[in-house]
N, C-alpha and C positions, 0 to 999 in steps of 0.2 A: 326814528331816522328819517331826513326828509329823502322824497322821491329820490331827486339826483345822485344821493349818495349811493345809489347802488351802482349808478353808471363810475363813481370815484371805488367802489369797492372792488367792479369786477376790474377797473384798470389796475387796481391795485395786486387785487391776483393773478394779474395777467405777469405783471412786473415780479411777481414775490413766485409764481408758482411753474390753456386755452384748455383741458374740456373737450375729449376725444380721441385717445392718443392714438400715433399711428406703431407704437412698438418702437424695440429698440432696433434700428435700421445695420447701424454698425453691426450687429449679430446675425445680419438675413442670409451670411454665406456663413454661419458657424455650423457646424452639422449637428454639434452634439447640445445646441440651444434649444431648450425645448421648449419656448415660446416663439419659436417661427414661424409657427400658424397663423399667429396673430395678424403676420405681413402678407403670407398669403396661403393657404386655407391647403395646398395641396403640398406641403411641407411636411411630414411625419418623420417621427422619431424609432428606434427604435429599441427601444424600452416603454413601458408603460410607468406613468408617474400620476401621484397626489401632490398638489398643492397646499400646503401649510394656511388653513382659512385665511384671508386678509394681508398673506405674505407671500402668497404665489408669486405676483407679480404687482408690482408696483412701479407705473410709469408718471412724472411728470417731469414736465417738460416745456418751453417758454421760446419763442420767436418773436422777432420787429425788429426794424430800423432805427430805435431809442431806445433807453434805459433808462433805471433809475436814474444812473449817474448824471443825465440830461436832465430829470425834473428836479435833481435835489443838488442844491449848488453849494461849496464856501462859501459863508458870510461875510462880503468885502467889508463890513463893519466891526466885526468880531478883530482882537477883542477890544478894541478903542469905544466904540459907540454903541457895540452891544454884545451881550453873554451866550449868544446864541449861535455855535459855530455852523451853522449848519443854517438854508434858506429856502429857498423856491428858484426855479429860473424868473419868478415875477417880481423879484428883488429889482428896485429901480437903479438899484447902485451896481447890480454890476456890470462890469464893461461890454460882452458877448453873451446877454442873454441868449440867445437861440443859440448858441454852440452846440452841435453834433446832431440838429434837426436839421429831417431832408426838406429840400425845398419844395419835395410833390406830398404825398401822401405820407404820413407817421401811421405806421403801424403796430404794435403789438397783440400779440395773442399769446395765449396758454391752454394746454393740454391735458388734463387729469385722466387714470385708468387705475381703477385697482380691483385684482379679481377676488374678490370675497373665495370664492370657492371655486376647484378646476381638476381637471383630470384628464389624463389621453390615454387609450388602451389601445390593443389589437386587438378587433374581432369585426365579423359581418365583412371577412375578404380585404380590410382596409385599416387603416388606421383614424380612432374617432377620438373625438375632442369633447370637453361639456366645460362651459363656463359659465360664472354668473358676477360679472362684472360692474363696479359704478365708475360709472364716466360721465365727463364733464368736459366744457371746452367756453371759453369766453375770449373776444377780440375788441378791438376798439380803433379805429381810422380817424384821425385826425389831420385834415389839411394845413399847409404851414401860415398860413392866411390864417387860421385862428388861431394862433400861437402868436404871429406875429401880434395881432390887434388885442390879445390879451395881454401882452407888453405894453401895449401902445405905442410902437415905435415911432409912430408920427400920426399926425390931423390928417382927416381930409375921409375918403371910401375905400372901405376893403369889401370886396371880391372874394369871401371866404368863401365859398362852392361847400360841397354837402359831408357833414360828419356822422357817423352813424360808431352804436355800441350794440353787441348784440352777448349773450350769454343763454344756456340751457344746460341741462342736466339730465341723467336717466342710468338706468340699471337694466340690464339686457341680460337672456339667456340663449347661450350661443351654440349651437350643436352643429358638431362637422366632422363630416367623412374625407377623406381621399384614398386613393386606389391607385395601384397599375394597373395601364392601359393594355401597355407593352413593356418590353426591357428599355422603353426609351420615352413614352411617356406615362405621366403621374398627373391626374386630374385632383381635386377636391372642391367641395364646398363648404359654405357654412349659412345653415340661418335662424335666423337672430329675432326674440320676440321682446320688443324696446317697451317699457315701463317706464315713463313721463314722469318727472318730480319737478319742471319748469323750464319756464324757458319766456326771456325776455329781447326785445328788440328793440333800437332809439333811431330814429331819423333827425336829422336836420337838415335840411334843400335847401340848394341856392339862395342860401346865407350871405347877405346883404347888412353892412356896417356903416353908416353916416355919422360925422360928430356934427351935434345941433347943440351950441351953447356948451354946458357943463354935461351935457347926458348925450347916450349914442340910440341913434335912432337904429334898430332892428328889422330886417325883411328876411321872412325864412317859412317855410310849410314845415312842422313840427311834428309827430306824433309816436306815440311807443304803445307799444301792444305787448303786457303781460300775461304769462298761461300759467298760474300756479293758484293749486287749492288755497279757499280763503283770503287769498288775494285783495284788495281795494282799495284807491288811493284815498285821501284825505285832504282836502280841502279851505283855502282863505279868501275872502273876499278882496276884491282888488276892484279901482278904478278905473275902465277906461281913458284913453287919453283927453278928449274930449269935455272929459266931465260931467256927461252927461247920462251916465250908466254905472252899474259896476258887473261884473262877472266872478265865477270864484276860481283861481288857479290854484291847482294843486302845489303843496308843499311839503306832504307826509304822505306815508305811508301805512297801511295795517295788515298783517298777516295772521288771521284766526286760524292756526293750526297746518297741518304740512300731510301730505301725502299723495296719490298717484293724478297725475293731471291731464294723462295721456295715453295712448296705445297703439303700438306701431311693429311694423314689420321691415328687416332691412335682409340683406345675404350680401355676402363673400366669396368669390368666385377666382379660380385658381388653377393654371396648369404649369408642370415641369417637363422640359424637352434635352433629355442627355443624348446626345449622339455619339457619341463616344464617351473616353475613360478621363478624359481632359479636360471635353467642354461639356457647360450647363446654361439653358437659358428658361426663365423662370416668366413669368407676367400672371398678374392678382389685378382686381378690379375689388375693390372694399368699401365696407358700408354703402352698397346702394340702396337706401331705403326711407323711409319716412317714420313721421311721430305723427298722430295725429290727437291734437290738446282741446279739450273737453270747453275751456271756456278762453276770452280774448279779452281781456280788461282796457282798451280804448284809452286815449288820452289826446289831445294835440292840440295846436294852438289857436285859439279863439279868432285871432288877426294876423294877417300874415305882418304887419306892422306893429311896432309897439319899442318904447322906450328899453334902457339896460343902464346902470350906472358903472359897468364897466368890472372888471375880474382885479384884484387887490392881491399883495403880495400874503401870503401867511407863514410863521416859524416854522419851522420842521420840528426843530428842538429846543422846547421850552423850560419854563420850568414844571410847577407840579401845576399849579393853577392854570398854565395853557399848556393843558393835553394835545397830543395827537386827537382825541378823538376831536373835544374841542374845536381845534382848527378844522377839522373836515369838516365839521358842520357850517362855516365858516364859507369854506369851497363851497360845500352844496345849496346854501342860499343861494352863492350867486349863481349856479348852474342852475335851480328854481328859477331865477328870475331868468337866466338868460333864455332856457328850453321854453316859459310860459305855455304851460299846458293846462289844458280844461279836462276834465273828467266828462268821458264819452258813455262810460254806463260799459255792462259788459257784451259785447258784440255775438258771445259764439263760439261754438267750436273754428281751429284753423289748422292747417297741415304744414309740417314745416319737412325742409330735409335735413336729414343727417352730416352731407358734405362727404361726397366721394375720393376716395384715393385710388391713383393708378400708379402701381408698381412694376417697373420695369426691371430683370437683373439678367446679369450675364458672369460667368467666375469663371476662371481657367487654373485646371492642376497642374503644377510643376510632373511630369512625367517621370523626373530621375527623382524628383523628391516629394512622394505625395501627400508628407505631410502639412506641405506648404500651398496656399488659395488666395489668388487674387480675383478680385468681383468690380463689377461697377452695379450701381444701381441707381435708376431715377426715380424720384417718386413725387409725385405732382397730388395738391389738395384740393379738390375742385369745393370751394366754399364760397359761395357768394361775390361780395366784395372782396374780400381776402384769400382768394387764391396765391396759392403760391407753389413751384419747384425747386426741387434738389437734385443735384447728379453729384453722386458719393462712391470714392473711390476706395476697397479696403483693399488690406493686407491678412490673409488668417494663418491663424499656426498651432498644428495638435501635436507638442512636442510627446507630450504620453498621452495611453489611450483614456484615464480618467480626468483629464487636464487640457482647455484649449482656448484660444481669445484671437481679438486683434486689434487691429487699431485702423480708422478710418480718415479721410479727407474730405472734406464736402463743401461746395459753393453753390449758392442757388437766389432764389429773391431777397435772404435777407445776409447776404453776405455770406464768408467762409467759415470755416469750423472743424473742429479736430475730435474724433470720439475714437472710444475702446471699449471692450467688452474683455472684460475677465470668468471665464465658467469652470466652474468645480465639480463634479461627477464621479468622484468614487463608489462605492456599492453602496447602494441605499440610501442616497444623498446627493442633489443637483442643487449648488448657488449657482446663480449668476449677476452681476452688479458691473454695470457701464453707464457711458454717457455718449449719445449723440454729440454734444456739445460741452465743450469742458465750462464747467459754471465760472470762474474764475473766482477775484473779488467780493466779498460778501460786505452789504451791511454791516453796521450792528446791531439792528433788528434781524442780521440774518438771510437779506434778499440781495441776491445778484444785481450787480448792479450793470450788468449789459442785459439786454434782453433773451440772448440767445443762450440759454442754456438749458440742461437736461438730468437727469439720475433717474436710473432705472435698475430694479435690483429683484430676487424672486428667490422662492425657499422651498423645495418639492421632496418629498419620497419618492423616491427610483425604486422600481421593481418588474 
């Protein structure tokens, strides 16, 4: 696979699947959810429950400002000039390539969480949690200045400003307490010891585009720093513009074997404030902590200047001899050539974070009917570049005491969204299956084709 392709793979998971989840939110005013912990730490149930290994809880989940449906177009050609109903937005024929990209920054990210194994009991005065979770989360930023000039909309200089792809991975064990304080409030915590399985990062700065003749002249500071066992790029010889040299820019990759690449410490911190029999107000501060990755595989660009012969449209859907994979590899040369990286040798250990979440809630009971809960809750990701909030409004309702859900509103960075939560709880048995975000339209590979969607679903013995 060359280098680049991994930056086309995690965009591609971002789209189909970020790599970190924060739980299912719509459920944070459910009482009888018994993954509530997860949002924030001083939430306890009451009942003790096991987790179905690998079925407990199952969160993914996908945000940005684009979708498929924006990178994969109709074929204005199909079927007169060609068999292929399906294109790229880099199709020269069609009429609004850039349709439904923002004019500032394109985003996407995705979420992964699945707890291998989990448990919450009473004992030690409180209620305790253990989990042992793989999580995952990958993003991608893209200016509309590189989308434009990868159309080519016109001759002349593009101002594409800075692209960056970032992706990691790890498996944590997560142990947490909470208590009453008083009959009014409820403290917990949790912390968390992170096992490293990777984690990669791409720059591109003040990205600079000139047309010189038939090729476009490049200005950009380049470089990506991978942290995964076995690890190391691979290598082609190239020429300088000049003529008078060559250098060798990476174009492959090699990964001799897989396992821990890192070791980190993070905690979840968490209090509930009920003043009375009506109101509840909640606040969680999540994953504050760090990985720290054993080696840094180096890469970037030799000259801040150098040639591109430009991004080229490719099928979506071909026949058998032009694969999906095929084409990507197609894309990734020209991502190879556009990134031009040098192989830096491996740098070192590096510390990365996690990306902090602050949860805010507040829910009020209907008095005459307290089967009924309405909540608001904020919850803001503090991650690098890709930050982003929500304030989500629910509805909750325990029509019986083994049976209760609701349904949610939420508008925040990447637009609005509708979710619910359905929980099942008779003796000896807890589902629960919702979405922050309803997935809508599928592929037919199966992947949403707006960015914002969700499915969250979990399988526990109550006792």
């Amino acid at each position: 696979m060359k280098s680049s392709k991994y930056i086309i793979a995690a965009f591609l998971l971002s789209l189909g699947q970020q790599v970190c989840a924060q739980g299912l939110r719509t459920g944070y005013f459910t009482d009888d959810y018994s993954y509530r912990h997860e949002d924030n730490p001083a939430f306890a149930n009451d009942y003790n429950y096991v987790s179905i290994p690998a079925l407990g809880n199952i969160n993914v989940s996908t945000m940005g400002n684009f979708g498929l449906k924006d990178v994969v177009r109709d074929n204005p050609q199909y079927p007169s000039e060609s068999d292929k109903k399906k294109t790229s937005f880099l199709n020269p024929y069609l009429v609004d390539p850039l349709k439904g990209f923002s004019k500032g920054n394109n985003t996407v990210g995705s979420e992964v969480s699945v707890a291998i194994l989990g448990a919450g009991f009473k004992a030690f005065g409180g209620y305790n949690t253990v989990t042992v979770n793989l999580r995952a989360d990958a993003n991608v930023k893209v200016p509309y200045e590189l989308l434009r000039f990868a159309v080519n909309a016109g001759n002349g200089v593009y101002d594409i400003g800075d692209i960056s792809a970032d992706a990691q991975s790890w498996a944590e064990l997560a142990l947490g307490h909470s208590r009453e304080i008083n009959k009014q409030w409820r403290v917990g915590a949790k912390l968390k010891f992170l096992f490293g399985l990777g984690n990669a990062s791409a720059r591109m700065e003040n990205v600079k585009a000139q047309l010189e003749g038939d090729t476009w002249r490049i200005q950009a500071q380049a470089h990506t720093d991978v942290s995964m066992k076995g690890f190391q790029y691979k290598s082609e010889t190239k020429q300088y513009d000049a003529s008078d040299g060559t250098y060798q820019r990476v174009n492959d990759v090699d990964v001799d074997g897989y396992g821990l690449s890192g070791f980190g410490l993070a905690t979840d911190l968490g209090a509930v404030f009920t003043p009375n029999d009506a109101w509840q107000f909640s606040a969680a501060v999540k994953d504050l902590g760090f990985i720290h990755w054993s080696n840094d595989c180096y890469a970037e660009n030799p000259s801040s200047s150098f040639t591109f012969d430009g991004f080229h449209d490719m099928d979506v859907k071909g026949s058998q001899a032009n694969t999906m994979d095929k084409q990507g590899d197609k894309y990734s040369d020209q991502l190879s050539q556009f990134a031009n990286l040098q192989d830096q040798g491996d740098r070192g250990g590096r510390t990365t974070a996690l990306g902090m979440t602050v949860n805010l809630g507040a829910s009020y009971t209907l008095p005459s009917y307290k089967k009924m809960k309405f909540g608001v809750l904020s919850s803001t990701r503090f991650i690098s570049k890709y930050t982003r909030t929500e304030l989500r409004a629910s509805a909750n309702w325990t029509p019986l005491a083994w049976l209760d859900g609701g349904v949610s509103l939420a508008g925040g960075t990447y637009g609005m969204g509708c979710g619910w939560i359905l929980n099942v709880h008779p003796a000896g048995v807890n589902f629960f299956i919702g979405m922050d975000h309803l997935i809508g339209k599928l592929s037919k590979e199966y992947i949403p084709l707006s960015s914002n969607a969700s499915l969250t679903m979990g399988l526990s013995v109550k006792f």
